[in-house]
GUGUFI-803942 format. One line per field, with one value per residue (C-alpha): residue in one letter; x, y, z; residue number from 1. Coordinates in nm, 3 decimals. Layout:
<sites>
resn = c(A ...) $
xx = c(X ...) $
yy = c(Y ...) $
zz = c(Z ...) $
resi = c(NUM ...) $
</sites>
This chain:
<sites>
resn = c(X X X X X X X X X X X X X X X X X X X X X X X X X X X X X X X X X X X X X X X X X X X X X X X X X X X X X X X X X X X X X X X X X X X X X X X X X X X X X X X X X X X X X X X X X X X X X X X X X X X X X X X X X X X X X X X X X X X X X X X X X X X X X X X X X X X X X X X X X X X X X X X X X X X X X X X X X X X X X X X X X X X X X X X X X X X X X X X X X X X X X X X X X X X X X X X X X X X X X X X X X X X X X X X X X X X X X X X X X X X X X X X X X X X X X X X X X X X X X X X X X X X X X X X X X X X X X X X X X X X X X X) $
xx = c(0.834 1.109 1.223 1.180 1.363 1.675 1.581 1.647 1.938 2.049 2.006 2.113 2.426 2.485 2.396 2.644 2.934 2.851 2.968 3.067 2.766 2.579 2.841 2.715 2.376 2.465 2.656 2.348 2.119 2.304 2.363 1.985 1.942 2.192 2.041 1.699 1.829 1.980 1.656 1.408 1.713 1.641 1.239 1.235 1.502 1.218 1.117 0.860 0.908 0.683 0.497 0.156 0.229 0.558 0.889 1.212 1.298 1.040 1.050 1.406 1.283 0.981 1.196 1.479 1.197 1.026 1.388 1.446 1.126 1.200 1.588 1.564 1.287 1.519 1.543 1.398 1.129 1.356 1.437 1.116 1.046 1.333 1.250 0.939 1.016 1.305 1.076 1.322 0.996 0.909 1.155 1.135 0.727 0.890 1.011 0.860 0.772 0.573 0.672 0.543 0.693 1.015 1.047 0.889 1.133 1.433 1.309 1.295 1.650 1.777 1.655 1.658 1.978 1.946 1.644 1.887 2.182 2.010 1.781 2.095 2.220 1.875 1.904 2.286 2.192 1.867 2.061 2.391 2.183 1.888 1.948 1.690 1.329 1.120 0.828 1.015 0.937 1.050 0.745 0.559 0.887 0.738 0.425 0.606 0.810 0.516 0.401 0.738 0.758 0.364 0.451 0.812 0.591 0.324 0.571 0.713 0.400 0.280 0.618 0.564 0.249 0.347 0.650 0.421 0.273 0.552 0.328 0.152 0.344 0.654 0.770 0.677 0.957 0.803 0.483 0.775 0.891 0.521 0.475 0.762 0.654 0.327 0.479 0.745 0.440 0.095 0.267 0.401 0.793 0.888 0.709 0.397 0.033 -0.065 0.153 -0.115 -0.410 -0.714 -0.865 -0.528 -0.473 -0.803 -0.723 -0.372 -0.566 -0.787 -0.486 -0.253 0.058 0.057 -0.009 0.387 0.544 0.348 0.147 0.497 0.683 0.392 0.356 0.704 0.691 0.352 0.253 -0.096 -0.250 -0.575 -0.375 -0.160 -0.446 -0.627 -0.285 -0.185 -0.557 -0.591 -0.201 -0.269 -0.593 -0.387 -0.144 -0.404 -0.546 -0.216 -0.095 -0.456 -0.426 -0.127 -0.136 -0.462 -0.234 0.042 -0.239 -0.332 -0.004 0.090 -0.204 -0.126 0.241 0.419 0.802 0.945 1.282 1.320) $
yy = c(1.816 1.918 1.512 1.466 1.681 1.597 1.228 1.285 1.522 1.212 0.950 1.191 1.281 0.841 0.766 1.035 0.870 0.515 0.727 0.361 0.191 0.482 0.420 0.120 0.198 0.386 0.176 -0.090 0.209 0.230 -0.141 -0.185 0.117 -0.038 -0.347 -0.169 0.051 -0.260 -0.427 -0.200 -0.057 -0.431 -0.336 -0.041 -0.170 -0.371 -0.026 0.089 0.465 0.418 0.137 0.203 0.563 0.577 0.664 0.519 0.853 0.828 0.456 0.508 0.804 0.644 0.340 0.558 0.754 0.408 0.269 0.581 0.494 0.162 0.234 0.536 0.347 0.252 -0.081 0.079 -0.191 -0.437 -0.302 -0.281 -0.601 -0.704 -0.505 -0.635 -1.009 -0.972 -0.780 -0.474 -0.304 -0.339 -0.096 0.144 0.239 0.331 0.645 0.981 0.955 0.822 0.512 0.517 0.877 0.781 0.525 0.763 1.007 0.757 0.722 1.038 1.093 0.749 0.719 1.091 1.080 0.827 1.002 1.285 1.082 0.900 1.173 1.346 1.006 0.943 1.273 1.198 0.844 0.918 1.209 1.010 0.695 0.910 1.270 1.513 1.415 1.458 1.729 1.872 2.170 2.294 2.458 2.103 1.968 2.079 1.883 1.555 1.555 1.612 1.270 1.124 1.252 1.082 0.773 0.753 0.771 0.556 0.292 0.341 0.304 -0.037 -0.147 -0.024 -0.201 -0.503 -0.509 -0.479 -0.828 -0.928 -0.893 -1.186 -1.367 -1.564 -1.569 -1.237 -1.184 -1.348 -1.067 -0.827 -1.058 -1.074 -0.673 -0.608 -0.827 -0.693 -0.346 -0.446 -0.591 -0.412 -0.138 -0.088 -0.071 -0.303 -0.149 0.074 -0.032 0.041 -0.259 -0.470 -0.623 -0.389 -0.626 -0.609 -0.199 -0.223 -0.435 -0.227 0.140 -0.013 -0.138 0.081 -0.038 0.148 0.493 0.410 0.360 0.392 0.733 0.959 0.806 0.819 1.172 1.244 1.159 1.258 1.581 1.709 1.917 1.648 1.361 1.524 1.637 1.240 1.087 1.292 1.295 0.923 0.882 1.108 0.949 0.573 0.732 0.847 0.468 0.351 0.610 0.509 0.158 0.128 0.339 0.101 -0.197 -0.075 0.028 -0.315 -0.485 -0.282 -0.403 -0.778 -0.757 -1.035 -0.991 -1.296 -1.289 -0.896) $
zz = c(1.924 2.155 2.259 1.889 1.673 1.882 1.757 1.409 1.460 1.624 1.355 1.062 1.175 1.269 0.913 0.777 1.010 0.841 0.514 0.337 0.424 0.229 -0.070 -0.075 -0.053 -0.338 -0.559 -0.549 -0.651 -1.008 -1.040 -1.055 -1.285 -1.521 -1.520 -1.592 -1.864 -2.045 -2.017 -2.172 -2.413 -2.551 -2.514 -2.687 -2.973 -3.137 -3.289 -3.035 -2.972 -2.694 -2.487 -2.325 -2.429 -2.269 -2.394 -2.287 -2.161 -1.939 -1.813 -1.735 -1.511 -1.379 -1.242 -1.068 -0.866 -0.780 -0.662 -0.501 -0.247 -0.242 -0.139 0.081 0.309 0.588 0.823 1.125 1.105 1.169 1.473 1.641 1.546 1.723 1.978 2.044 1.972 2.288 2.504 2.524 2.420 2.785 2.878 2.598 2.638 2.998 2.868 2.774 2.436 2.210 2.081 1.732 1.724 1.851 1.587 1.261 1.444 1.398 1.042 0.917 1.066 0.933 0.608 0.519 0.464 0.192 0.048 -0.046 -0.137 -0.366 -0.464 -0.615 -0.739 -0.919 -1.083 -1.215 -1.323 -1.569 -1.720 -1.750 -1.871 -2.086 -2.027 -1.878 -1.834 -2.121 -2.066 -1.710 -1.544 -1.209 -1.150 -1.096 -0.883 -0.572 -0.651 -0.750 -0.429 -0.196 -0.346 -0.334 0.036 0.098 -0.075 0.138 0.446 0.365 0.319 0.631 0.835 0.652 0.735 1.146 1.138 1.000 1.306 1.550 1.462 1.636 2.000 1.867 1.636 1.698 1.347 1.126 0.858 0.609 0.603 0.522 0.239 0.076 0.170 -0.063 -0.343 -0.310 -0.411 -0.644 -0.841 -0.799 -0.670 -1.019 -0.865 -1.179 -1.477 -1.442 -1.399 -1.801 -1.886 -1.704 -1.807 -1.765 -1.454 -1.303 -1.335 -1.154 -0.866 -0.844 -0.820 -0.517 -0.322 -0.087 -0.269 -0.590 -0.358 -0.262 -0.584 -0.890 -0.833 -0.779 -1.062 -1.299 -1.158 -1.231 -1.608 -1.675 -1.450 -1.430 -1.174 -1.171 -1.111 -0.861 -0.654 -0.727 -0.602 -0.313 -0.196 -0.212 -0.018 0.259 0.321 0.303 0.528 0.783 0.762 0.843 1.092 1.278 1.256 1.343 1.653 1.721 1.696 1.908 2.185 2.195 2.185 2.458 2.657 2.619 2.631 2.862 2.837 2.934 3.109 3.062) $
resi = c(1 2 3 4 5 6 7 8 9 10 11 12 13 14 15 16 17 18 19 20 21 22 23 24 25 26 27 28 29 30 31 32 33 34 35 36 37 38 39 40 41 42 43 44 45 46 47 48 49 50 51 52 53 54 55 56 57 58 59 60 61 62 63 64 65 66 67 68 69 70 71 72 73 74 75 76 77 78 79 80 81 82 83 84 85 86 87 88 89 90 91 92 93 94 95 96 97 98 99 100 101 102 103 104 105 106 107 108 109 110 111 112 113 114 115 116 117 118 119 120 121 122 123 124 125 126 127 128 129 130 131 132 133 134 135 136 137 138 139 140 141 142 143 144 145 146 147 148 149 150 151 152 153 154 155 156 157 158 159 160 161 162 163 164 165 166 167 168 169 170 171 172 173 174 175 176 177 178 179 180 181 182 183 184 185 186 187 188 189 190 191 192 193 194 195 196 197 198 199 200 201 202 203 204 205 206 207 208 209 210 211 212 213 214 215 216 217 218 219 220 221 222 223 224 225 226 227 228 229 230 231 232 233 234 235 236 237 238 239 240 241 242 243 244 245 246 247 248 249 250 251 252 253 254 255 256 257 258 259 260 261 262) $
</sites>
């Protein structure tokens, strides 16, 4: 942990220099939430207190922690795919570290920094836009951020392993593209899973994507001890799937790799 820590010290303190770049980060954070509040302001107008058992209180809440995932995730994917598409992977492996930890080291330091910016933003905005969470104790915060933390790295390693394609495709943007659409739908970034039909909530509970999104904003707004120890249970195990496969991936990549005028 000693070639790592130094890593994310590293990153953390870059991202704070970029201090406009994480305004703007920012400033697209409450766009969105605008946008969302006027929309299901219009919903909820039609005289529904509640839809699928949730208020508006609560859907506004639900949707800043599922933008605050999506937001903080960082691009550090990009990277390696870059990395690995111009062969200055080749010269990186040379070094002593892990790779994959390198990278998840980069992350944490990177996109930290936006978790608590806009962690603190996402607070401001739901009780500027619908004041304070309906139902909230501090006693179950610690619970809901564990998940928020599981779901923040989950994301992050389906992203690594979809970079690492890049050893044997030439062209692997658009799985990113369809990744992200995959969450922003089943993985209930847009409106929660009870809004879907009942085959659909099914097909959505099997899938990894909803273990990013959906289960810590619908943890957030609805706390329960069972649920938390359902979700978290089923994320860690995803994440372990993902940290394994991916390391798997990388292994073989590394095996095959042919860097070609580097």
């Amino acid at each position: 942990m000693n070639k790592y820590i130094p890593i994310i010290k590293i990153n953390f303190q870059n991202k704070l220099v970029y201090f406009w770049d994480l305004i703007g980060n920012n400033l697209f954070f409450i766009l969105i939430m605008f946008v969302y509040l006027m929309l299901w302001k219009s919903i909820y107008a039609d005289g529904n207190s509640s839809i699928a058992g949730i208020t508006l209180n609560q859907m506004i809440w639900y949707l800043v922690v599922t933008e605050l995932i999506t937001l903080s995730g960082g691009l550090i994917h990009q990277e390696v795919n870059r990395e690995v598409k111009s062969g200055n992977i080749g010269y990186l492996i040379g070094k002593p570290y892990n790779y994959i930890l390198y990278c998840f080291s980069c992350f944490i330091g990177d996109s930290g920094v936006k978790l608590l910016a806009n962690g603190t933003l996402a607070i401001i905005i739901g009780f500027l836009f619908v004041g304070p969470l309906e139902g909230f104790s501090w006693a179950t915060f610690p619970f809901v951020f564990i998940s928020i933390l599981l779901g923040w790295m989950l994301n992050f390693f389906i992203y690594m392993l979809l970079a690492l394609t890049a050893f044997w495709t030439e062209e692997n943007s658009p799985f990113f593209w369809i990744y992200s659409k995959l969450v922003f739908t089943l993985g209930g970034m847009l409106l929660p899973i009870e809004l879907f039909p009942m085959w659909l909530q099914r097909i959505s509970k099997a899938l990894p994507f909803v273990y990013v999104t959906y289960t810590p904003a619908r943890l957030a707004v609805d706390f329960s001890f069972g649920a938390f120890i359902r979700g978290a249970g089923i994320q860690l195990l995803y994440l372990l799937f993902f940290i394994a496969l991916t390391l798997f991936v990388y292994g073989k990549g590394v095996r095959k790799l042919n860097v070609n005028g580097g």
